[in-house]
N, C-alpha and C positions, 0 to 999 in steps of 0.2 A: 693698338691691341683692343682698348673698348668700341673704336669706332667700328672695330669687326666685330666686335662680338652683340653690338645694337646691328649691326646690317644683317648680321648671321640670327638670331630674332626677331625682324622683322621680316627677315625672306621665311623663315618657317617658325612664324609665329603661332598657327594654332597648334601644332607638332608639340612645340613646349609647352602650351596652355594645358595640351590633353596629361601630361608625367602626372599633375599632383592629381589629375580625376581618374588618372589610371589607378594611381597610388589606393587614392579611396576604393576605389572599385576594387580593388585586390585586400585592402584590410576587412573590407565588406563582406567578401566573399568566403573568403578566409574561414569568418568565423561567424556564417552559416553553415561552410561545411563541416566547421567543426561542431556545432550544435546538433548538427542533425548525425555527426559520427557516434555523440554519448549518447544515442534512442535509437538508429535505424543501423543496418536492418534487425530486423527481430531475430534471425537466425543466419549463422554462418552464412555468409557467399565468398567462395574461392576453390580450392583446389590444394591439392598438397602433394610437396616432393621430397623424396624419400622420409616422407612420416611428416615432414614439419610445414604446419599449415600456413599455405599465404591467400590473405584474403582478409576480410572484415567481419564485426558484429559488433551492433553499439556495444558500448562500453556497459551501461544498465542492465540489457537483456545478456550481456556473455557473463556478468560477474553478478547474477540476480541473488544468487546464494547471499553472496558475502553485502551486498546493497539491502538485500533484505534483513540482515541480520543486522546492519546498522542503525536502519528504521526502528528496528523494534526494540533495541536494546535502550537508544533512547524512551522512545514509546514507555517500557514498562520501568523506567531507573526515574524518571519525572514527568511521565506527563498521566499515564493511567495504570490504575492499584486494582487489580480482577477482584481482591477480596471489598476493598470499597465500594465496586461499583455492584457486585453482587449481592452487599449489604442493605442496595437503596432499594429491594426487590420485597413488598409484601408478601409472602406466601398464600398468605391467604385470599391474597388481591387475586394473586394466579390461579387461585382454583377455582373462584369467583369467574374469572373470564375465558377460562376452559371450559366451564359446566355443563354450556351446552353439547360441545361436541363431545365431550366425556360423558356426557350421561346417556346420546347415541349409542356411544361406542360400546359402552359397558351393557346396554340391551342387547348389542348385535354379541357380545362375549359370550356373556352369560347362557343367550339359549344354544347358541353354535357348541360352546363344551360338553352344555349340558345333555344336548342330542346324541352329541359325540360317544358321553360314555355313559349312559345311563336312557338311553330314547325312552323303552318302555316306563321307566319311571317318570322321567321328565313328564311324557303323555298322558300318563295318568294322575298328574298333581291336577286338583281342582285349578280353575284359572285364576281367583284370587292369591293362591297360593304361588302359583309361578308368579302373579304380579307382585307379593311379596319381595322373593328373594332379587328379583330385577329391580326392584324397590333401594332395596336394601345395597343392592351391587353399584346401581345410581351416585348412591347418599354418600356412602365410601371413597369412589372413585376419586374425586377431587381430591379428597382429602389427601389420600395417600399421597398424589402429585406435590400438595404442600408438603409434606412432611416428608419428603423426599429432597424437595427444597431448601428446606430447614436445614436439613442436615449438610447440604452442600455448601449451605452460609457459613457451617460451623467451620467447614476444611475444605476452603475455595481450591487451594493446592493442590490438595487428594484426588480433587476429581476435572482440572480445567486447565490446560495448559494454557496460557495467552501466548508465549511464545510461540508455541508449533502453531495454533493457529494462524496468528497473523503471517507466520513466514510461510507455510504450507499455502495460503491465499493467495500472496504476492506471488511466488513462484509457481501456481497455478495458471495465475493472470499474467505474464509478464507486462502486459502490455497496462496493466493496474499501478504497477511500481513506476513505468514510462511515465506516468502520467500524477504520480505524486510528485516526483521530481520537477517535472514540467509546469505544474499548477504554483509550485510552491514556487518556482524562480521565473513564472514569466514574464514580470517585467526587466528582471536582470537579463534574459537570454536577449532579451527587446535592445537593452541596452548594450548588451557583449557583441552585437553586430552593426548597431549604429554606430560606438566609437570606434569601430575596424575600420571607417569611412573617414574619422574623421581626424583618427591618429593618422589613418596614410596618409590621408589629404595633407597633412601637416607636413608631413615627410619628404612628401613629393613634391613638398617645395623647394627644399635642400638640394633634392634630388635634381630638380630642374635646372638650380644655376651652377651643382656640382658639374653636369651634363654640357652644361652652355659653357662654360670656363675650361675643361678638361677635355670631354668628348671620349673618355676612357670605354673601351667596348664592354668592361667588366661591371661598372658600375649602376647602370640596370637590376640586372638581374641579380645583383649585391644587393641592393636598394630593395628590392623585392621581395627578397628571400629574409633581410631585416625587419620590413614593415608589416609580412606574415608572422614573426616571431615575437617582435616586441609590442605589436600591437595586442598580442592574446597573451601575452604574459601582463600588459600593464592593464586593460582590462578585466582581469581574475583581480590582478593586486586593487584597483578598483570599487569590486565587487563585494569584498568582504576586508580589508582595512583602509584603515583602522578599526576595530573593532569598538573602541570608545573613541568616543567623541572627543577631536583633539580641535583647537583652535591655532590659527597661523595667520595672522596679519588679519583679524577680525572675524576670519570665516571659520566656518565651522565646517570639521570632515570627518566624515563615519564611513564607511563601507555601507553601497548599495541596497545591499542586501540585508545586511546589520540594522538599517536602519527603520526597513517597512517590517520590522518586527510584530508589530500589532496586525497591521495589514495581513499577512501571514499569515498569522494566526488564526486568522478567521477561516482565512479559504483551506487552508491544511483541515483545520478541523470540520468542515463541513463535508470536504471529499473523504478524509476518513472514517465519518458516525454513519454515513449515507451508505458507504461501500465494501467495509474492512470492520471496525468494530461494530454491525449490526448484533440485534439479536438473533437475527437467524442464522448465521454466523456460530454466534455463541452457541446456540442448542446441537447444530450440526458436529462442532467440536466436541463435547461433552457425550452426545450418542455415536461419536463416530469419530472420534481421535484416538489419541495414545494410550489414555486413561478410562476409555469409555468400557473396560472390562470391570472398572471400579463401579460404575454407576450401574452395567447391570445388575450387580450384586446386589445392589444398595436397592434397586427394582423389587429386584426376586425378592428381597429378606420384608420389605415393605406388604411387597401384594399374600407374601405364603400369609403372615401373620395377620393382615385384614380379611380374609379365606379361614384362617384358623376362627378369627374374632367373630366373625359371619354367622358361620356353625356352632360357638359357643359349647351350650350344655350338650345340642343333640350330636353331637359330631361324633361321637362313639357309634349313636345310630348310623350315622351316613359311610361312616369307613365300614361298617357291617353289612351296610346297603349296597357299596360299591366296590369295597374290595379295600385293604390299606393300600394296596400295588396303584390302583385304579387310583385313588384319592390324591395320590403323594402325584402321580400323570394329568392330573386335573389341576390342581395346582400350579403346575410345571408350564401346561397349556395356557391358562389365567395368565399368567407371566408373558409368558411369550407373545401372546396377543394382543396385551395392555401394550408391550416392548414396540410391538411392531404401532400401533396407533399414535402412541405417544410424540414422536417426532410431527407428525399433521397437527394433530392436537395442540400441540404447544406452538404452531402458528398463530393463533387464536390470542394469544398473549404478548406479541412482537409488536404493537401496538402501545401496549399500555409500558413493557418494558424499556422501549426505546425512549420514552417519556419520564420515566422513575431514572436507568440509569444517569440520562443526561449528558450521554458521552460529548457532546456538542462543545455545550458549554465547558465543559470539566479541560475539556484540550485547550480552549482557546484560555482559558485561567492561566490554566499551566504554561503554556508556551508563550504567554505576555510576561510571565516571571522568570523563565530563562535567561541565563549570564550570555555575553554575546556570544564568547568560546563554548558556550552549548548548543546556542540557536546557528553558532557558524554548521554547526555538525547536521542539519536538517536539510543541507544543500550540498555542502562544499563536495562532501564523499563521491558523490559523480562528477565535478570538475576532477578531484584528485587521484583519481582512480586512471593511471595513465594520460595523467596530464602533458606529460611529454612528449607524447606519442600528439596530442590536440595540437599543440606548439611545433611538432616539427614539421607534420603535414603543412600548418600555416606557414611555416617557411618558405619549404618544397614547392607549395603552389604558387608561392609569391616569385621566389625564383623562376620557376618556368614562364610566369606569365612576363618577369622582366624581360628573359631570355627572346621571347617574343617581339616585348617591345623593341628590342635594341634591333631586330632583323629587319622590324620596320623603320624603325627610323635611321637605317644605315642605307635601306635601299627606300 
């Protein structure tokens, strides 16, 4: 019996040599394609019958809602406070590095209203005197932008959502969320498909003298359909436990992933200050989110009363001169044209702000002091989000491709 089974190895000896490199090559394979099923494609591919769709979309981009919403709930529960980091914002720094293009803007205002409703008068102010009031409309301008500021310091809530923006962004970009994911676990996904190589390889060693001893046509693509599944189950377990650091016969063992915490930290927070919590960002939210009907108001009540202040004593003259109808439309206008400048304008300050708030830094603080079961929550959500479905394809594929091998190696 052994002496047949050395001659039966020796007459198709690289036939057996190839099981455990097949093995590998099938745990390898495995779990690239299941890497590349939690990111691609971007959008459905299949077809549906009666109503019930069959076909793919990564796992990231089909449940970007709910991945999005995990990102940030983390994001705003420990790592960044909209009222803190709105706090680190001089006001007055801001209208300081506005001034220039606000004090453009507030010339081009002033004579465009003023043409608007009142030409003959406007044309008839001596030229010191227009340069007065443009003067005067200059000097104001910033100010109001601070003091506008101010008060957003007072009730960052009132007027900023950081939820909606950041998830409104992500789910904009999908391909943004793809790639937080992918930044934050690349060296684990590096590792998630090297050991699918080298758990088969292991496997298909088993495999090899189960084959050589038995010759069972089933155990192939048994073997196969095993070293798809337990290879991506014991690489996840892997990945992220233990979560603390356990020792066993000297060594010490943490989860993958758990472990380049610091590591992490850095690059999470560099692709999110650079991409996600920008200032410009922030401004677009605020003039153009949920709540951005709060900040016109807060606009409007700002520029009437620096218009009212303007005018001071003569303003009974001027609503005489112009009409109250006219004055109260003059205003309205002011408003509206500061509204519309104001978003370009406050470009001009994305600079100095990305620098005061410090978002960078403030993440990578934060996320080097996260408990592991916080920092597991930074990645895991896209393994776990139909992890099953990763594991059974690894199967599925490993089965077929034994299926294969056994037709070879029977003919």
């Amino acid at each position: 019996m052994i002496a047949e089974i050395i001659a039966d190895f020796q007459a198709n000896m690289w036939l057996y040599i190839s099981i455990p490199f097949v093995s590998g090559i099938i745990g390898y394979v495995t779990k690239v394609v299941a890497i590349q099923m939690m990111f691609l494609p971007m959008d459905f591919i299949g077809f549906k019958i009666f109503g019930i769709p069959i076909g793919w979309q990564g796992i990231v981009p089909r449940k970007a809602e709910k991945m999005a919403t995990i990102s940030v709930d983390l994001m705003t529960s420990r790592l960044i406070n909209a009222n803190e980091v709105f706090a680190r914002l001089d006001p007055q720094r801001i209208a300081k590095e506005i001034e220039g293009p606000m004090t453009a803007a507030a010339e081009e205002i002033t004579r465009s209203v003023a043409q608007q409703y009142q030409p003959g008068l406007w044309e008839m102010l001596p030229d010191f005197a227009r340069q007065k009031i443009i003067k005067k409309m200059q000097t104001e301008a910033p100010q109001v932008v601070a003091n506008i500021m101010s008060e957003i310091q007072g009730d960052v809530e009132k007027y900023f959502d950081i939820k909606h923006m950041v998830i409104s962004n992500l789910l904009k970009d999908r391909k943004m969320l793809n790639e937080i994911f992918q930044k934050v676990g690349k060296q684990e996904f590096r590792f998630f498909s090297n050991a699918g190589f080298w758990f088969g390889l292991s496997i298909g060693v088993i495999q090899m003298i189960c084959w050589l001893l038995f010759k069972q046509p089933w155990m192939l693509p048994a073997f196969g359909g095993f070293v798809g599944f337990f290879s991506d189950w014991a690489a996840l377990q892997m990945m992220f436990r233990p979560l603390e650091p356990k020792k066993i016969m000297g060594f010490t063992f943490q989860g993958l992933f758990i472990k380049r915490q610091h590591e992490v930290a850095r690059d999470y927070a560099a692709l999110i200050s650079k991409q996600l919590l920008t200032p410009s960002n922030m401004m677009e939210e605020l003039f153009r989110g949920p709540l951005s009907d709060r900040i016109m108001e807060l606009i409007h009540r700002n520029v009437r009363e620096m218009i009212d202040a303007q005018t001071g004593s003569i303003r009974p003259l001027v609503v005489y001169a112009v009409g109250s109808q006219k004055y109260i439309e003059m205003k309205a206008m002011v408003t509206q044209k500061i509204l519309e400048k104001l978003p370009e304008t406050m470009k001009h300050m994305e600079s100095y702000a990305e620098d005061a708030m410090d978002i960078r830094n403030t993440l990578v603080d934060r996320m080097q002091k996260l408990t592991p079961s916080e920092f597991e929550g930074m990645l895991r959500p896209a393994f776990k989000e139909d992890e099953w479905a990763l594991i059974a394809v690894g199967a599925i594929l490993g089965f077929i491709v034994g299926e294969l091998q056994i037709q070879f190696m029977i003919h």
